[in-house]
C-alpha positions in Angstrom: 143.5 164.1 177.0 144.8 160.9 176.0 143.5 159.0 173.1 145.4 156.1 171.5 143.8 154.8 168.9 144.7 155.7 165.2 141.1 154.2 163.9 137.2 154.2 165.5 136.3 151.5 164.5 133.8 150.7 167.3 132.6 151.2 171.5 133.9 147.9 171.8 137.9 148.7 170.9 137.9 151.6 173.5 139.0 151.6 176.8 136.9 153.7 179.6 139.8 156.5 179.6 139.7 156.7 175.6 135.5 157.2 176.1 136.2 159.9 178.8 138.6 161.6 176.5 136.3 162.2 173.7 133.5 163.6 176.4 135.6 165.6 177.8 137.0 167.1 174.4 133.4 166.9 173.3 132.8 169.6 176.2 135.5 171.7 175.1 134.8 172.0 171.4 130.8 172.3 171.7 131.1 175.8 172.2 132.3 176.6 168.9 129.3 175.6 167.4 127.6 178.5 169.1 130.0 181.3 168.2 128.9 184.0 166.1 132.2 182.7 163.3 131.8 178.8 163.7 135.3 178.6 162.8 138.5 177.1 164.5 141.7 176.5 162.8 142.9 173.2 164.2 142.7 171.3 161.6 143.5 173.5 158.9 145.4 171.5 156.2 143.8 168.4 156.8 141.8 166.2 154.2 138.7 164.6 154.8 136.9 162.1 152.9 132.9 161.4 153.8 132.3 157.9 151.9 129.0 157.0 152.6 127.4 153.4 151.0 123.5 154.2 152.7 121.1 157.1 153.1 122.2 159.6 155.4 120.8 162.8 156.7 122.4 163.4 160.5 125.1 161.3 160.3 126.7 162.5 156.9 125.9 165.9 157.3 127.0 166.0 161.1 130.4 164.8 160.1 130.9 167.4 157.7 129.9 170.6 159.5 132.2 168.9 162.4 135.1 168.8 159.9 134.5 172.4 158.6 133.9 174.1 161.8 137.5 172.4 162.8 138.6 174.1 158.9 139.4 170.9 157.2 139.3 170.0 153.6 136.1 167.5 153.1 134.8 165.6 150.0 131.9 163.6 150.1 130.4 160.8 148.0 127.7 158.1 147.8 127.0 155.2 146.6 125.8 156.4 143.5 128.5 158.8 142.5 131.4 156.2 143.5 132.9 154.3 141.0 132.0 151.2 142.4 128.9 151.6 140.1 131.0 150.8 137.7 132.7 148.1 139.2 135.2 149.2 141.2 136.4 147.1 144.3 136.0 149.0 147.6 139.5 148.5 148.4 140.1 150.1 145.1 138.1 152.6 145.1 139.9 153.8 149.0 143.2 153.2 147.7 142.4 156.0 144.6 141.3 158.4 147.6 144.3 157.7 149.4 146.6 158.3 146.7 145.1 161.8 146.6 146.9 162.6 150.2 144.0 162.1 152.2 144.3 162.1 155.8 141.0 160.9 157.3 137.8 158.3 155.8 135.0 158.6 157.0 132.6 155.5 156.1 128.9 154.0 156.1 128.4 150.6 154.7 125.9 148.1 155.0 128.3 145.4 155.0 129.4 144.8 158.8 132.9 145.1 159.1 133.9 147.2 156.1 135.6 149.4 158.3 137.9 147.0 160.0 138.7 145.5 156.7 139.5 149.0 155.4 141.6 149.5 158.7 144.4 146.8 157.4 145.2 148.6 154.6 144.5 152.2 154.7 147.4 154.7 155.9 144.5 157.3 156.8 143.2 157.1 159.9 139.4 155.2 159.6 136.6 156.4 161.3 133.2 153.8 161.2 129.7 156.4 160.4 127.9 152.7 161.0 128.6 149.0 159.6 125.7 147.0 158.8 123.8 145.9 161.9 127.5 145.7 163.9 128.3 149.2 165.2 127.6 153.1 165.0 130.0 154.2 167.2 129.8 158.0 167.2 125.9 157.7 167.6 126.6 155.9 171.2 129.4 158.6 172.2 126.6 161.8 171.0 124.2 159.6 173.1 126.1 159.2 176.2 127.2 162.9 175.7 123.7 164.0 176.0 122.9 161.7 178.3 126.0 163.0 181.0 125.1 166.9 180.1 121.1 166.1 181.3 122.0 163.8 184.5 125.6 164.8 185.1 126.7 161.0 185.1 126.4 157.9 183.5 126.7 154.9 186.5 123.6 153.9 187.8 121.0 154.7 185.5 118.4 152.8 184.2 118.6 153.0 180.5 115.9 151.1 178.4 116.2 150.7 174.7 113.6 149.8 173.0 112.8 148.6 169.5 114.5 146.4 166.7 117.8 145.6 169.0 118.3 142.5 166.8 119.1 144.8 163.7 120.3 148.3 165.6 124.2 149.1 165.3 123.3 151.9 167.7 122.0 149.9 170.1 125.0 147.4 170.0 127.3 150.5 170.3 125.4 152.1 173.0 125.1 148.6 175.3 129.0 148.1 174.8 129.5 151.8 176.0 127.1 152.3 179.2 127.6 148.9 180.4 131.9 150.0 180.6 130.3 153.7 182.0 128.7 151.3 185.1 124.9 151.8 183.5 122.1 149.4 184.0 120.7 148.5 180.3 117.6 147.6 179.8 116.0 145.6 176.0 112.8 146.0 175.4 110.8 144.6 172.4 109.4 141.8 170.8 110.9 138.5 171.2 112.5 138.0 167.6 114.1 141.4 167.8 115.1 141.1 171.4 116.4 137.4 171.1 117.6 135.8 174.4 121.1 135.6 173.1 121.6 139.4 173.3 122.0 139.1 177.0 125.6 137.8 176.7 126.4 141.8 175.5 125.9 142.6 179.1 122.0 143.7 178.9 118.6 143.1 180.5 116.1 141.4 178.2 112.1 142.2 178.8 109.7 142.3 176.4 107.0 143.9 178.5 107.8 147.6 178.3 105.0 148.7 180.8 107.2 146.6 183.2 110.4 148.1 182.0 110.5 151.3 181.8 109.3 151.8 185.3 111.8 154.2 186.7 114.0 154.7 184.4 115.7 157.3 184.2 116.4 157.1 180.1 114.4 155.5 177.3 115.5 155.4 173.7 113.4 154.6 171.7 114.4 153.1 168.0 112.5 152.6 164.8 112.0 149.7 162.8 114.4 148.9 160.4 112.3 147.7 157.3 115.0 147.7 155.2 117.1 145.3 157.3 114.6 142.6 157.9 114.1 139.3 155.9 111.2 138.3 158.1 108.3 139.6 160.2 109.0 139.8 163.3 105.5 141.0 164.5 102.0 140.4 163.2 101.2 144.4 162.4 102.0 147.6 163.4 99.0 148.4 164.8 99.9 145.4 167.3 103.6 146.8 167.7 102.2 150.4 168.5 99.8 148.8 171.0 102.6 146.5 173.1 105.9 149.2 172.2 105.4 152.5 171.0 106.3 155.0 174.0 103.1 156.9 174.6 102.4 159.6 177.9 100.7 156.6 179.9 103.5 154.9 179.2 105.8 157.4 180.0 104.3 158.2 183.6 105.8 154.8 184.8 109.6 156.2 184.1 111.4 158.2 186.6 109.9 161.6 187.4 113.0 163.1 186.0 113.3 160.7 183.0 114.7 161.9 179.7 113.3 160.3 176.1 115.9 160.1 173.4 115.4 158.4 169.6 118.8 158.0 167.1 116.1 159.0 164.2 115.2 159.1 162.0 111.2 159.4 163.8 108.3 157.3 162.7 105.9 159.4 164.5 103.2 157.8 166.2 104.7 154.2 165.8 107.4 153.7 168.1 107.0 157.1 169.9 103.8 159.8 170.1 104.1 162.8 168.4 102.6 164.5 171.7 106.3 163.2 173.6 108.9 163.6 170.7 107.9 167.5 170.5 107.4 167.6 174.3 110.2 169.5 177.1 111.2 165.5 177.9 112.8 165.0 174.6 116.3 165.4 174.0 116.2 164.6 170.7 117.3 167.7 168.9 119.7 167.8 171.7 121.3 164.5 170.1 121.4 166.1 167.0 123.5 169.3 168.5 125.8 167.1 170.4 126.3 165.0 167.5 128.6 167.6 166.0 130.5 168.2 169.1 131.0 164.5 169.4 132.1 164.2 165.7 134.8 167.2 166.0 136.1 165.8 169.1 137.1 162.2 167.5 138.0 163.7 164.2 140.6 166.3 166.6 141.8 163.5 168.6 142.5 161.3 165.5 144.2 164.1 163.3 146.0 165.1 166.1 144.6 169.1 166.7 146.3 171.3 168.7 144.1 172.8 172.2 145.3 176.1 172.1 143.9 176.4 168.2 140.7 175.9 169.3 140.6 177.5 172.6 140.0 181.4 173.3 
């Protein structure tokens, strides 16, 4: 397994091989999940910090049981118990937790780029939980995990995405990584959060989803992002449910075989029926498992774990 990287910092700083290498080990360490002990020792000794800036359920939580079930140390804050609610720089504020022999950080910040910036100074080895609207790397890898697991590859596909591309970090991350796995992505939404521009990330653009998802063979669906918009970008909900929202007559235009899949959290009934997110198509709770997987696998190939420590 080769993995050369000291940071993840994004899908776009990887190489093919280094992608491969975190599926593969991502395979390996799944299993542990479902032993009866969920409990490996190779990274025993190690410190973990989770520093999280936004609201977090999955993400957050997913990081942590990945560090524990790999037995490392892990600490985490927020935004409201950091001392930069005092006033404390962010640099500051990192180089305190470094000076406390830390070994990995693990960080969520609405500024895009924070964890570059963090990457010229920090010793510990950086690992980006989502920046802003730029990237949420370890969402794309859990994707593309769960994708490979339910179709066996990754080239060729039809892939649609559909929603509020304009403000989605996992969308960026996930067209950066299945367009290097030889995918076919497809955006899907209305105009001002699918702008024409996006095309140059190596996407199609359509903003008619009966059109697109016509035999696909994945659609992930994304909520609206509220909290990230200055503007309206469509008259009403009611008229975004109507054009977008993933419904069963929707559905019956995909691929016989097609697989749904939302990052979450779910707005039920807006971008996706209630009657589909509960149904034997989703893999959404599958996401969720793999997300764990995914997480150990980048925080072993990062802190350097041994294979025999986590194998039988």
């Amino acid at each position: 397994m080769s993995f050369g990287k000291k940071h993840l910092l994004g899908i776009q700083d990887l190489t093919k091989s280094e992608i491969l290498s975190i599926l593969e080990t991502a395979e390996s360490l799944k299993e542990i999940s479902r032993r009866d002990i969920k409990k490996v020792p190779a990274l025993r000794g190690k410190t973990i910090i989770n520093l999280f800036f936004e609201p977090s359920t999955r993400t957050r939580s997913s990081f942590e049981l990945a560090a524990k079930r790999l037995s490392a140390d892990i600490s985490s804050f927020s935004k409201t118990t950091s001392s930069t609610v005092k006033g404390e720089t962010l640099k500051d504020t990192v180089l305190n937790l470094e000076a406390m022999q830390t070994d990995a950080l693990i960080i969520r910040h609405s500024a895009s780029g924070t964890p570059h910036f963090l990457s010229t100074f920090c010793e510990s080895h950086v690992i980006n939980a989502g920046d802003g609207t730029h990237e949420h790397p370890t969402q794309a890898l859990l994707d593309a995990f769960t994708i490979k697991e339910e179709k066996n590859r990754l080239k060729d596909l039809k892939i649609v995405i559909v929603g509020d591309i304009l403000h989605s970090r996992v969308a960026r991350s996930n067209i950066f990584l299945l367009n290097k796995m030889g995918a076919q992505v497809v955006l899907v939404g209305p105009p001002g959060m699918v702008p024409a521009e996006l095309a140059d990330l190596g996407a199609d653009i359509d903003h008619d989803m009966d059109r697109a998802v016509k035999n696909a063979d994945v659609i992930m669906m994304l909520r609206i992002q509220l909290e990230r918009q200055q503007k309206n970008f469509f008259p009403s909900l009611r008229e975004y449910r109507n054009l977008y929202s993933l419904t069963p007559n929707r559905f019956k235009k995909a691929d016989r075989n097609a697989i749904i899949m939302h990052p979450g959290p779910i707005n039920r009934d807006v971008e996706i029926s209630t009657q589909l997110a509960d149904s034997v198509k989703s893999v959404i709770l599958k996401q969720v498992e793999n997300g764990i997987a995914i997480r150990m696998a980048v925080l072993y190939l990062l802190l350097g774990g041994k294979e025999r420590e986590f194998t039988n």
